[in-house]
Residue, then its C-alpha position, 0 to 999 in steps of 0.5 A: x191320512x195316517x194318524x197318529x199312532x197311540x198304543x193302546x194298552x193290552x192285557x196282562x192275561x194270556x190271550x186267545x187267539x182271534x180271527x182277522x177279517x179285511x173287506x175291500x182294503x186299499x191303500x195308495x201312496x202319492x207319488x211325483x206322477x200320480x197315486x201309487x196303487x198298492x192294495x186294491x179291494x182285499x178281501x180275506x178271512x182268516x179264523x182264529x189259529x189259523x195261519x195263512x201265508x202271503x206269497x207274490x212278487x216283490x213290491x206287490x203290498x204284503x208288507x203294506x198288508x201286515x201294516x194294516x191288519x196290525x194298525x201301523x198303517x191306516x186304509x183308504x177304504x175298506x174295513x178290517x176287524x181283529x175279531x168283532x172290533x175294528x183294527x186300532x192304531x198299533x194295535x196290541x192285539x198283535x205283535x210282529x217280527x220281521x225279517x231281522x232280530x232287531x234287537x237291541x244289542x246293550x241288552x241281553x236276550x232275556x232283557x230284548x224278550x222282555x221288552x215285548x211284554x205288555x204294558x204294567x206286567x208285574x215285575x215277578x209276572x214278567x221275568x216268569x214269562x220272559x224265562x218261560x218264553x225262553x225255554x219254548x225257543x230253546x234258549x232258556x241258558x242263553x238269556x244272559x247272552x248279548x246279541x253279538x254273542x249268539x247265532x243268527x239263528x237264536x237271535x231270529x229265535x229271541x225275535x219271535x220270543x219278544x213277539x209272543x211276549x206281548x200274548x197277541x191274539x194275531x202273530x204276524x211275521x213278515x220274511x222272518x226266516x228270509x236272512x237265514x242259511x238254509x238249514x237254520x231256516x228249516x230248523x226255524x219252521x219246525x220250531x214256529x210249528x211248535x210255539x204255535x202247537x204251544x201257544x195257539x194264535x193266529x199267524x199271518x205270515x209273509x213269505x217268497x219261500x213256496x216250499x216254506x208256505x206249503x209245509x207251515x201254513x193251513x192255507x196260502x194267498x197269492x197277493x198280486x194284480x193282473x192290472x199294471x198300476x192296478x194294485x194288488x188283491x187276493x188273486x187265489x187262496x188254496x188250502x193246503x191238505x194234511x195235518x202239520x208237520x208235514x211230510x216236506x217230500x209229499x207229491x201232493x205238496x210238490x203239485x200244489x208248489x207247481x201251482x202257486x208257482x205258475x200263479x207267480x209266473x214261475x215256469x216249474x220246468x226251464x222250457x226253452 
């Protein structure tokens, strides 16, 4: 049973980053026929700055994943810790972004940004950070910008802006690049890297994008299930070698790609 969810507070001071520990984690749904299962036994460890990406099959409980590390959704079992402490209910120790900007759109972006700092920050404090925020994304001469008056791609970066607003020890994004046009969403990568070489935290980030996984992450996880019904687990998890940023031509790259697409029943070459 889910409970109710009660934000708890978070603090005002920058926070370091944490590391996120699941043990057997799983999660059903009741559907007309039966128990839907959707995450079966997850074990991962993630270290503190680390980001790990999520890939596998649509449906196969990623976005279910990311619900429970940040406590929108509660386990039927299993045990997760945001570094010594359980996960909490909406817990403000992470903050997420997700595929679309949401924002609100009688605000401007400095205003949207804002709504993502912590509970009781300072007037003075806030603005300080909103506009410090702003300039890491490159929109600092944008704040007084609606929404409807910015590009996708600088909406998408107000997202994240608002995200980091809250100093989450855990950064977790689900498909944030995924409405994207191709070259925005490439431009966008390379900014992640750099708000995370700025402000250091621990991501988990939910992709379909191979090539996206391999150029952002330290290590990628297949989510899926080899058991029809079964619910998913944590197939395989590979580290992915070399330092960021990465070389996104890299033949080492390309057959780590081959892998992880094998792994997804995805045949790299069209065989006849």
């Amino acid at each position: 049973m889910v409970p109710t969810l009660t934000a708890t507070p978070a603090p005002t001071g920058r926070a370091a980053a944490s590391p996120v520990r699941l043990r057997g984690v799983t999660r059903s749904f009741p559907t007309s026929t039966g128990l839907h299962h959707v995450l079966a036994g997850i074990d991962l460890d993630i270290a503190a700055g680390e980001i790990v990406a999520l890939i596998g099959a649509s449906g196969c409980g990623k976005s279910t994943l990311l619900r429970q590390i940040c406590g929108l959704d509660t386990a039927d079992a299993g045990e997760l810790l945001i570094g010594s402490d359980p996960v909490r209910p909406v817990d403000q120790r992470c903050a997420m972004a997700f595929q679309e900007p949401r924002l609100l759109p009688w605000r401007n972006l400095a205003e949207n940004v804002a709504l993502g700092l912590p509970p009781g920050t300072p007037a003075a404090a806030g603005r300080a950070r909103v506009g410090e925020l702003l300039h890491l994304v490159g929109l600092g001469e944008y704040a007084d910008r609606l929404p409807r008056q910015v590009s996708g791609g600088m909406a998408q970066r107000t997202s994240l802006a608002r995200a980091l607003a809250r100093n989450p020890e855990v950064l977790l994004l689900d498909e944030p690049f995924g409405a994207l046009d191709a070259l925005t969403r490439l431009n966008m990568q390379d900014l992640l890297l750099d708000v995370h070489a700025a402000e250091p935290t621990t991501v988990v980030l939910v992709t379909h994008d191979v090539d996206e996984a391999l150029y952002l992450a330290d290590r990628v996880a297949l989510v899926g299930t080899d058991r029809p019904g079964g619910g998913a687990d944590i197939r395989s998890a590979i580290t992915v070698p070399g330092s960021r940023p990465r070389d996104r031509g890299d033949a080492e790259l390309a057959a780590l790609k081959v892998q992880l697409l094998e792994g997804l029943g995805v045949h790299a070459q069209h065989r006849r």
